[in-house]
N, C-alpha and C positions, 0 to 999 in steps of 0.2 A: 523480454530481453534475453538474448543468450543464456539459454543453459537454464533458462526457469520456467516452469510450465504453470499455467491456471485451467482449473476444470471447475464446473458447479454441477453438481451433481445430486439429485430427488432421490429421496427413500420413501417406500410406503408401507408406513408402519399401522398398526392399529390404533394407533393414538391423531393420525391425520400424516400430511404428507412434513418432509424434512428435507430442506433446501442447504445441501453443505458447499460450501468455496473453500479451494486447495488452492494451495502456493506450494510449491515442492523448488526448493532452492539449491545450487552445490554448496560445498560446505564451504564452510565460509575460511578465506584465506587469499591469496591473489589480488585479482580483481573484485573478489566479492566480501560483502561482512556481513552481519548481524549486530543490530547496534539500534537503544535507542534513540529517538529525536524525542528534546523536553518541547512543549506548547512555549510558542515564541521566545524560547531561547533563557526562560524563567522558572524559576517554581511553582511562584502564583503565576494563576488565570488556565486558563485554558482554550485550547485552538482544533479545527476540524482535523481529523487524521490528512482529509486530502487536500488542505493546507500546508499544514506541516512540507506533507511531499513535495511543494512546488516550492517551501521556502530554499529547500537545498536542492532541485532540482537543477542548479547552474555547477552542480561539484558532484551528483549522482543520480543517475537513473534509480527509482526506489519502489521497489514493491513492500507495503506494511500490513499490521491489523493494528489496534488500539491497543494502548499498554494497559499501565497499573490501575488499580482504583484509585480512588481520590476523592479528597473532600469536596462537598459539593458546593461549599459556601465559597473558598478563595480557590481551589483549583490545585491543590500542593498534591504530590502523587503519597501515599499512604506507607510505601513501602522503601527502597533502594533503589536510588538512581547514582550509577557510574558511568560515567563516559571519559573515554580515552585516560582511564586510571584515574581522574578525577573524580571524587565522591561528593556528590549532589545532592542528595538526602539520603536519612540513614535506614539503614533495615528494616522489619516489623519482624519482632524476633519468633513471633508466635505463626506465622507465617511463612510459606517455602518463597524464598527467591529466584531469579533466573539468574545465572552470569554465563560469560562468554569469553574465552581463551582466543585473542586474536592470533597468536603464534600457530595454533594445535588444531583451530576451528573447532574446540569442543563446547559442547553445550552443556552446564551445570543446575541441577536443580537441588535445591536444599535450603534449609534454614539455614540462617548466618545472625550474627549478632554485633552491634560495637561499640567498644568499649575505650577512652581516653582519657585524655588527664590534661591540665593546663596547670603552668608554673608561670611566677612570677617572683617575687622579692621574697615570698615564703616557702611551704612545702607544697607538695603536687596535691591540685585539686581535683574532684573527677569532673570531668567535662560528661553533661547525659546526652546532648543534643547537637544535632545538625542539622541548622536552616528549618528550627521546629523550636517551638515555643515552649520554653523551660518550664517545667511544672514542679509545684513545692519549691522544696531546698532544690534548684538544678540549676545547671551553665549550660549553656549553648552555644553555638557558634554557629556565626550567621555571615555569609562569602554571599558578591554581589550576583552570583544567580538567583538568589531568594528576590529580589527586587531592588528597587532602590531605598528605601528603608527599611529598620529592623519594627516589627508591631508594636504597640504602641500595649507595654505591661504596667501596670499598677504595682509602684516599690518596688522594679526591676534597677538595678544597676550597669550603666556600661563602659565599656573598654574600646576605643578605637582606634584597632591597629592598623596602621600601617609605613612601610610594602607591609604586605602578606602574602606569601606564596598560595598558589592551589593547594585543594582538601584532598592532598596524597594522601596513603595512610602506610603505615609500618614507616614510620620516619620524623625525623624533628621538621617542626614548622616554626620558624623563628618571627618574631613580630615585634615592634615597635609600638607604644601608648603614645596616640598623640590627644588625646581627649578623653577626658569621663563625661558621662553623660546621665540619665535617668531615665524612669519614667517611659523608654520607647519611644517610638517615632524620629530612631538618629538615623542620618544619611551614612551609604554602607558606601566606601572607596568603591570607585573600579579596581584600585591597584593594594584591596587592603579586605579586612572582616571586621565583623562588631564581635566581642564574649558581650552576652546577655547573661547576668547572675538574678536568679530571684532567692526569697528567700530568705534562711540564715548565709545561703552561699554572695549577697548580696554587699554584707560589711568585710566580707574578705576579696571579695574584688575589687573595692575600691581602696583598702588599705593594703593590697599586696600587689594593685596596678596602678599605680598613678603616672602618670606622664614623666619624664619619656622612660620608664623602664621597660625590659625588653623581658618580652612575653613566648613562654614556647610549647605548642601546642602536639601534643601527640596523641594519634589515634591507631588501633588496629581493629581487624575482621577476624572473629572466631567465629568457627574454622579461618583460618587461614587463606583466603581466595587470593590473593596477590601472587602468592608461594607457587600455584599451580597456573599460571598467566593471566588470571581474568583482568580481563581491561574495563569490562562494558559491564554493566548491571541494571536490570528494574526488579520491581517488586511485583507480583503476582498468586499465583496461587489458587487452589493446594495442588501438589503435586498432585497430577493425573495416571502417569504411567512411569515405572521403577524396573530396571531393566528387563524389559519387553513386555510386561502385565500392567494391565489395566488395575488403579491402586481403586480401591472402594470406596474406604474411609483414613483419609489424611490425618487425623485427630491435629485438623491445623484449627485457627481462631477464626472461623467461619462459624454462620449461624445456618440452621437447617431451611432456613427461607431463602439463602444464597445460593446452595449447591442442591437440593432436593426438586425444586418443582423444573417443571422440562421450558427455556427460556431460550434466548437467544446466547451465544457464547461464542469466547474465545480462546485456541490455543495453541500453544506451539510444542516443538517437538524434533528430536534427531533422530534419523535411522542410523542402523549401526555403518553405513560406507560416511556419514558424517552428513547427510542430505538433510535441508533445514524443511520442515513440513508446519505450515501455517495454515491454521482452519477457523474458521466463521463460519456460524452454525442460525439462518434466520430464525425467527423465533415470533411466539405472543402474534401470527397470525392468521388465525383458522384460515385453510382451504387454500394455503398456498405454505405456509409451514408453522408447525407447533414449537419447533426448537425441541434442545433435549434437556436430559436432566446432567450433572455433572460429571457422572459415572458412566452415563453416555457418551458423551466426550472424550473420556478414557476409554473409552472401546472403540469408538473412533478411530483417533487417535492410532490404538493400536493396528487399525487396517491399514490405514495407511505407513502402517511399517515401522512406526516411530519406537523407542527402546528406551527414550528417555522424552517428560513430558510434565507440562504444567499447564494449570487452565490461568487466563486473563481475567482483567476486569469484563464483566458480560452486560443481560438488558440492551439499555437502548444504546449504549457502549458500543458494543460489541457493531465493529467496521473492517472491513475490507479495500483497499484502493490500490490503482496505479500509477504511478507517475503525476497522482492528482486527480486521477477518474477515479470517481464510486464503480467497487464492482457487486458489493450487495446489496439489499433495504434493510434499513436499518427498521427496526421496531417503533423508532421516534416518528415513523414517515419523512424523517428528512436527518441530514447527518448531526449526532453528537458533537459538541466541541467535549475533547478528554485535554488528559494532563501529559501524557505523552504517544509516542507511534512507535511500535518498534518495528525495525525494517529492516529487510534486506537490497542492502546498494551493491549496485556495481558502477565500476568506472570507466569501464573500456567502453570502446564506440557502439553506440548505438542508433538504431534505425527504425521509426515505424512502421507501420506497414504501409505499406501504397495506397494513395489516397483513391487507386481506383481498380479492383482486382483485375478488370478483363476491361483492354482498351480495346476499343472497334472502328479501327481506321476506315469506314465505309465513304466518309463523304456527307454524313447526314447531319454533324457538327455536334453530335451526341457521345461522350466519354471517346475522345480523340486524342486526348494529351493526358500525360500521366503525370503526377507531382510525386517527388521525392525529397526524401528529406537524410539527413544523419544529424549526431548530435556527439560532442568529443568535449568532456569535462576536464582534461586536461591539453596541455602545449602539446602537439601529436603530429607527426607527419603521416599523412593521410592518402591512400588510391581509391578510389571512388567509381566503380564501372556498370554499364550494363551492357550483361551478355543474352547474345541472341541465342534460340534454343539449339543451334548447330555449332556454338562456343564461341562464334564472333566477336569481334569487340565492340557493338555499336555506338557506346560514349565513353570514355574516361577523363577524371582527373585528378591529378595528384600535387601533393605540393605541403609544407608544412602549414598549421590551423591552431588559431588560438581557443580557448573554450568557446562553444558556442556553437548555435547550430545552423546549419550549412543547407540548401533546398537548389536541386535542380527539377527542371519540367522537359517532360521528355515527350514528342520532337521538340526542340526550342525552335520560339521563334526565328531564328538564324539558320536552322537546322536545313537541308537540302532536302525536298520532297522528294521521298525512294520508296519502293514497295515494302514492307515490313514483313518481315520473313512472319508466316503465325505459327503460334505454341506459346510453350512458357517460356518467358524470357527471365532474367534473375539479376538484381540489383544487389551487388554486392561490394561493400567497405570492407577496409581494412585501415590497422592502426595502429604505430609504434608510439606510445608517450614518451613524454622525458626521463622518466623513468624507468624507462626499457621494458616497459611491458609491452605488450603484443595483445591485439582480439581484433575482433571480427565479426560481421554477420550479415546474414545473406536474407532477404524479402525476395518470394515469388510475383509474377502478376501474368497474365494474360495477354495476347495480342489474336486476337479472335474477331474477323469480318462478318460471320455466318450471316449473324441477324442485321436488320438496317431500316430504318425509314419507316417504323411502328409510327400509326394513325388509328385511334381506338375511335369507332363512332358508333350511335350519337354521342357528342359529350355531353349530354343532358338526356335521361331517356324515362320516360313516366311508364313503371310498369301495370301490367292490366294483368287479373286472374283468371279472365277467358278469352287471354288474347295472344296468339305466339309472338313473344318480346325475344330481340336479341338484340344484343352489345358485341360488336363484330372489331378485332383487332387482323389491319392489314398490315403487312410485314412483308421486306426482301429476306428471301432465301440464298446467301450466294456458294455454300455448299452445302452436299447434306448433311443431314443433323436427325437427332431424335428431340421433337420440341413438346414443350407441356406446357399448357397456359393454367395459371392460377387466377385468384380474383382475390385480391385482402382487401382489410378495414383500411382507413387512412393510419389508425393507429397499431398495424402488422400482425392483424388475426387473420390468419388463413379463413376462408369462407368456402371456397368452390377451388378444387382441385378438376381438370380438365381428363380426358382420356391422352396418354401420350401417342403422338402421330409419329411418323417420319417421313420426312417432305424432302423432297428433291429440290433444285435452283431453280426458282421463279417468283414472282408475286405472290402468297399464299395469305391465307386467313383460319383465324379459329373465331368461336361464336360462341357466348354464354348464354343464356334463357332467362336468365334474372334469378335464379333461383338456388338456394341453398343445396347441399345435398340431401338433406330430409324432405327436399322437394317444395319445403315456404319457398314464398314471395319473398326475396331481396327486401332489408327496409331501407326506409328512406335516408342518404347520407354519403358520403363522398369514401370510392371506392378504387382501388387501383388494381388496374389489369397488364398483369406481369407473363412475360415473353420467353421462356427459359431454353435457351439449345443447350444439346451437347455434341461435339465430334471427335474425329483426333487430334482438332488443334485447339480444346479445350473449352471450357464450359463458357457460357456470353447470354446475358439477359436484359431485358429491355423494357422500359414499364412506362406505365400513361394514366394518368389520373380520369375520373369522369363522375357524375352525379346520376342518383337512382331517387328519382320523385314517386310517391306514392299518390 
């Protein structure tokens, strides 16, 4: 999407090879945030990162990595979850947290703690908990994102307030008893919370809440995070990097079997212009990557710029996606479901890339029409064009667009058959929302004739070890080009690199011998023989499947 870039990038260390994936975001403010997404919109359970991304994908294009730890049995995140100032669960105070200043775009790492109290007909109690299960003498308070009922505690007592406002903090929360309850397992409002007391705190909730007296709940964050804007919070951890050093040792509540052996990881990071840097680090898989160790990660981290830094939940956790596409392997061999995603959204228009890099108007009915798309999360009045590489206007359209996304094919079928100018042509939106924001972006693609009319034969061909075998690809030349034939697996292992030629316009051919570069015999199994030009009107390639019998 605009303005964010992804790279993966091998290191080769003496411990084996290390597979890192970068997200490098702007900083977050605008069009863009940092913010996480809870697994289906709950406490408990848990959901795939590139889930998650497709459930908001109709309100933000999203690039994420996996959030906080969490338990493994119901799915609750371990740490601090805030979203949009609402407080989701509480901190682990032994523990560095992440938050995020929507106003400032700044990114905070530190330990935070919190601390409340509830009142009712008597003096102020302390409240220990939020949307987490009272231990000892403790109260809790349990808001209908924890689920739809509160756990089911032996000698717990409850309270069922409602309305009840969101778990703001630094402020009175007022609330209404419309029920006592016990024992667990009570149904939690949509428009209300349960107080859970176990305990001794359990005979004074029921004797200082009875129905209908009116309940008032107050919480605050020390330090203070409201005070300096944070909106947004997860839990995470230990801090990795403290202004611009790589930290060693966090003395957070981590056990040396979490942060010492070299695994798969995750984590994020600000550089000082405010840029959001998200890294996953593969792991646990000899001869394609070992992962690192935590401290690793913090040097990481530091290369790519970052000045302030905390590592994630890791292991088989530890994911990367787009928009809903995996972009790493996870260690699980297949994706984790976690407890949340934290991402960076944007909400200005967006555009994927062209369903076809280089179209080749020859005539031979192969990549001739090009598909487009955009995508606009909110009410937006939208210009829609494509420019020919001389700045032409060869399509536009404009017009106000509800959410949702939008596909043209280009030539349409309507469209007037015309010569098409070649080079790069450029598909470019644009977008004002109802909110007077403004973005943009521009997808390249190709309009390249060169090659045409590729016929690779035999399509079956049995090779022999004393016999000259060749697989012969014939092809239109219609201007010159510098062309190079490959040969892959069906599953896109280069095999046989060709010598490159440069041919002039005509019929032309190139010929493989069946044979590897080490000079083996081809083995037996289905192989594609790929066509590659280059000229000045840009790169164009053409490929044909075929079968090699032994």
């Amino acid at each position: 999407m605009p303005g964010v870039t992804y790279s993966r990038q091998v290191q080769f260390t003496a411990h084996g090879p290390v597979v890192i994936h970068v997200i490098v975001a702007p900083k977050p403010g605008g069009l863009y945030s940092l913010r996480p997404i809870l697994s289906n919109g709950l406490i408990l359970g848990r959901e795939r990162v590139t889930s998650m991304e497709k459930d908001v994908s109709d309100s933000a294009t999203v690039a994420g990595v996996n959030g906080d730890f969490f338990n493994w049995k119901d799915g609750h995140p371990t740490g601090i979850l805030m979203q949009n100032g609402v407080l989701q669960s509480q901190p682990y105070r032994s523990r560095s947290s992440i938050g995020v200043a929507a106003a400032t775009g700044k990114l905070t790492v530190g330990r935070v703690a919190l601390y409340g109290y509830w009142k009712g007909l008597g003096q102020r109690r302390p409240l220990t908990g939020l949307n987490q299960p009272p231990r000892g003498d403790g109260t809790s308070l349990f808001t209908p994102v924890w689920g739809a009922r509160t756990p089911a505690l032996a000698g717990a007592a409850e309270a069922v307030l409602k309305p009840f406002p969101p778990a703001t903090v630094d402020g009175d929360l007022t609330g209404t008893v419309t029920a006592q309850t016990s024992g667990g397992n009570t149904p939690i409002p949509r428009d209300g919370a349960v107080l859970v007391a176990h305990g001794s705190q359990a005979a004074k909730l029921i004797s200082e809440a009875p129905p209908p007296a009116g309940i008032t709940v107050h919480m605050v964050l020390r330090p203070d995070w409201t005070a300096t804007g944070i909106t947004d919070a997860l839990g995470g951890g230990p801090v990795v990097v403290r202004n611009g050093r790589a930290v060693y040792t966090a003395g957070e509540d981590f056990l040396p079997s979490q942060v010492a052996p070299r695994d798969p990881r995750t984590g994020v990071g600000q550089r000082r212009d405010g840029k959001i840097v998200l890294v996953v680090v593969d792991g646990r898989q000899p001869g394609y990557s070992v992962g690192l160790t935590n401290f690793e990660l913090a040097q990481a981290l530091t290369r790519f710029g970052a000045v302030t830094g905390s590592a994630l939940d890791s292991g088989g956790s530890s994911t990367m996606a787009f928009d809903g596409k995996l972009l790493n392997r996870p260690s699980d061999r297949s994706e984790r479901a976690v407890a949340e995603t934290l991402a960076v959204t944007y909400s200005g228009v967006y555009a994927p890339a062209p369903a076809l890099p280089v179209i080749s108007p020859n005539g031979d009915g192969i990549d001739e029409r090009q598909a487009l798309s955009y995508k606009v999360v909110r009410p937006s009045t939208v210009t829609a064009s494509i420019v020919e590489p001389d700045g032409t206007m060869a399509y536009t359209e404009s017009g106000a667009r509800l959410p949702g996304v939008y596909k043209v094919t280009w030539p349409g079928s309507r469209t007037k058959r015309r010569a098409q100018t070649l080079g790069r042509w450029r598909w470019v939106v644009t977008a004002t929302d109802d909110q007077k924001k403004a973005s943009s972006v521009e997808r390249g693609f190709w309009v390249n004739d060169t090659l045409g009319f590729l016929r690779v034969s035999p399509k079956a061909i049995r090779l022999r070890a004393k016999r000259r075998n060749a697989v012969v690809a014939r092809f239109r030349v219609a201007h010159s080009a510098r062309v190079i034939g490959t040969i892959w697996t069906r599953s896109g292992v280069l095999v046989r690199r060709l010598k490159p030629v440069k041919l002039r316009p005509g019929l032309r051919t190139l010929r493989w011998d069946g044979r590897y570069a080490s000079r083996r015999l081809a083995y037996r199994g289905t192989y594609v023989f790929k066509v590659f030009a280059q000229n000045t009107y840009g790169p164009v390639q053409l490929a044909q499947a075929f079968v090699v019998l032994r």
